[in-house]
C-alpha positions in Angstrom: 161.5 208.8 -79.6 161.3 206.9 -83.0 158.4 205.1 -83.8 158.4 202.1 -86.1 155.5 200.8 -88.1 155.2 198.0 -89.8 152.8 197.4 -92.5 151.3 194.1 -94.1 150.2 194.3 -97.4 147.6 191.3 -98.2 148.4 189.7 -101.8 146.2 188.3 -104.3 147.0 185.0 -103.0 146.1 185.8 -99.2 142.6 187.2 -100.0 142.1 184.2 -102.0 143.0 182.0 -99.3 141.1 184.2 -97.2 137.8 183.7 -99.3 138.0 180.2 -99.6 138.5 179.5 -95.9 135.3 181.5 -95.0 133.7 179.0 -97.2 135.2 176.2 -95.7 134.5 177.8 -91.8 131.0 178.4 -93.2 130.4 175.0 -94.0 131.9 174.0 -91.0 129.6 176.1 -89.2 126.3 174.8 -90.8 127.6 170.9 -90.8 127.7 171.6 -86.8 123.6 171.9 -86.8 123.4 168.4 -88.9 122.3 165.9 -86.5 124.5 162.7 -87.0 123.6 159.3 -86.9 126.5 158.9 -85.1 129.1 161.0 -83.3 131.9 161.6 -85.2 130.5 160.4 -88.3 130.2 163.8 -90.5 129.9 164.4 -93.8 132.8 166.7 -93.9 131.6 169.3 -96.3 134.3 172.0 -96.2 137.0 169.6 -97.6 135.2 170.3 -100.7 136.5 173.6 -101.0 139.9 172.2 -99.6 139.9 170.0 -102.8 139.0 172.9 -105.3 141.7 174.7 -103.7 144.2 171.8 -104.1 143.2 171.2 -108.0 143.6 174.8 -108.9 145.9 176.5 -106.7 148.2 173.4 -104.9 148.8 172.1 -101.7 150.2 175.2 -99.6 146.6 176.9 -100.2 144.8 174.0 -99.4 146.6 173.5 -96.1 146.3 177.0 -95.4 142.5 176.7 -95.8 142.2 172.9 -94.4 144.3 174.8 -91.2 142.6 177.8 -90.9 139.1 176.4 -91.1 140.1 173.6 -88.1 141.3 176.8 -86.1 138.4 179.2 -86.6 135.8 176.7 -86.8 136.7 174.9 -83.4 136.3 178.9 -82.0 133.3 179.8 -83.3 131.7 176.4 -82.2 133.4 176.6 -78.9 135.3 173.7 -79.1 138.8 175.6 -79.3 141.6 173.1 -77.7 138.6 170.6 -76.3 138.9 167.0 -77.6 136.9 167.5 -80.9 139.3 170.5 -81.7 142.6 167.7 -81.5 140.5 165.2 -83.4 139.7 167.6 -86.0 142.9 168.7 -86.1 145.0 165.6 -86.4 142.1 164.4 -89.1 143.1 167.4 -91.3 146.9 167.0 -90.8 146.3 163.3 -91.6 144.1 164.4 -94.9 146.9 167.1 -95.7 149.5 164.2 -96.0 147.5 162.1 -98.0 146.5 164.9 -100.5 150.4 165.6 -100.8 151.0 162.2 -101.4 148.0 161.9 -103.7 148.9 164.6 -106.0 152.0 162.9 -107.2 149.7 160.2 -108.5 149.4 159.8 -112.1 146.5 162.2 -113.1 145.1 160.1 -115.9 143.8 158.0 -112.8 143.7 160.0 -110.2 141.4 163.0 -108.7 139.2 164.8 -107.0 137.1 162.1 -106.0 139.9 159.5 -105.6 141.5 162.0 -103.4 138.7 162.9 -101.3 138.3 159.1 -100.9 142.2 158.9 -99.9 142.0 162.0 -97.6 138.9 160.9 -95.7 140.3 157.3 -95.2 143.7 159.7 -93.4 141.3 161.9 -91.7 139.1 159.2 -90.1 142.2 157.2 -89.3 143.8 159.2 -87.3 141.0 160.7 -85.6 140.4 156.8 -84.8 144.4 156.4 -83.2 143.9 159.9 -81.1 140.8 158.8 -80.2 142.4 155.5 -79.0 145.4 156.9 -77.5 143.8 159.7 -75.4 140.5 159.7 -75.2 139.3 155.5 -75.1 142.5 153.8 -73.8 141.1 150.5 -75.3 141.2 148.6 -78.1 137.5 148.6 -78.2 137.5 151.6 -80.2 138.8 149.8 -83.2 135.4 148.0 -83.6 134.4 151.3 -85.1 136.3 150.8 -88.0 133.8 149.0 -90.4 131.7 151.7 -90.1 133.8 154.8 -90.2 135.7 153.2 -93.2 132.1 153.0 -94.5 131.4 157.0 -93.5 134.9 157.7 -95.3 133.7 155.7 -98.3 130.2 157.3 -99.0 131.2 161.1 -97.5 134.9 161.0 -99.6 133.3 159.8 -102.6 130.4 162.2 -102.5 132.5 165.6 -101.9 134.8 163.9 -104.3 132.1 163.9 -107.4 131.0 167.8 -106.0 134.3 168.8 -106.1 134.9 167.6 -109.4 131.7 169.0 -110.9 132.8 172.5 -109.8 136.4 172.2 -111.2 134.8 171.2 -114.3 132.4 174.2 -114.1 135.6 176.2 -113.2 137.4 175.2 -116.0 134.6 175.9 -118.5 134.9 179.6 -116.9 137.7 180.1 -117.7 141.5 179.9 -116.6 142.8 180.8 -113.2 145.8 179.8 -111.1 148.6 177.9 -111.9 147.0 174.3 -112.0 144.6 175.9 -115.3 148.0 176.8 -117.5 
């Protein structure tokens, strides 16, 4: 009898991603014991770390973490495949497209905040149209708009600004990753 084995050897690039969605999970985590004004309306701190990750290492890593921290978040809060879990997930798949799209914007105007502004706008609107089409089959959930699209406004534009802060601080550091060269 012949025994196989096969053996996975993590790269550089898998422990980074690795590290930066335990940040992400952990601020995932901690947002969770926030209370919110209102439900659904979260400050959405772990896409902070999604945008560092975008800015210095490029959109596969940051959907890798975005993916991971939906996944392992929604299991450690107990809400694995429950209705938050699909919002949250269609929210990052819908923020994933728009920070694809965004990066082929013209850098001179356009970054970390104005994507974080772009990818919460994706995020909340298609939490909105699952929210609609699964969970409140009426139209009355569009009269939330105004005030998520407020939410995506003040949230995207804040995580924006700390985002960029730490890619400035980053930079200052020193270079790392393909986006610094």
């Amino acid at each position: 009898m012949t025994r196989s084995t096969i053996e996975l050897v993590p790269t550089a690039e898998d422990h980074r991603i690795a590290r930066h969605a335990a940040a992400a999970i952990a601020l995932t985590v901690a947002e969770a014991a926030i209370p919110l004004p209102l439900p659904g309306v979260k400050p959405g701190l772990a896409n902070i770390v999604t945008l560092v990750v975008l800015a210095r290492w490029g959109w596969r890593e940051a959907a890798w973490v975005a993916l991971l921290r939906v996944f392992a978040g929604s299991l450690l809060l107990g809400q694995f495949l429950a209705p938050g879990f699909f919002l949250s997930l269609s929210g990052a798949l819908a923020s994933l497209v728009a920070l694809g799209a965004s990066m082929h914007l013209p850098a001179r105007w356009f970054g970390p905040v104005s994507h974080s502004i772009l990818a919460a706008f994706a995020h909340i609107g298609a939490q909105l149209l699952v929210a609609r089409l699964w969970l409140v089959p009426h139209d009355g959930v569009f009269y939330l708009v105004p005030v998520f699209a407020m939410a995506a406004v003040v949230f995207g534009l804040a995580n924006g600004l700390v985002a960029a802060r730490l890619l400035a601080e980053l930079r200052a550091a020193g270079p790392q990753g393909p986006a610094a060269g």
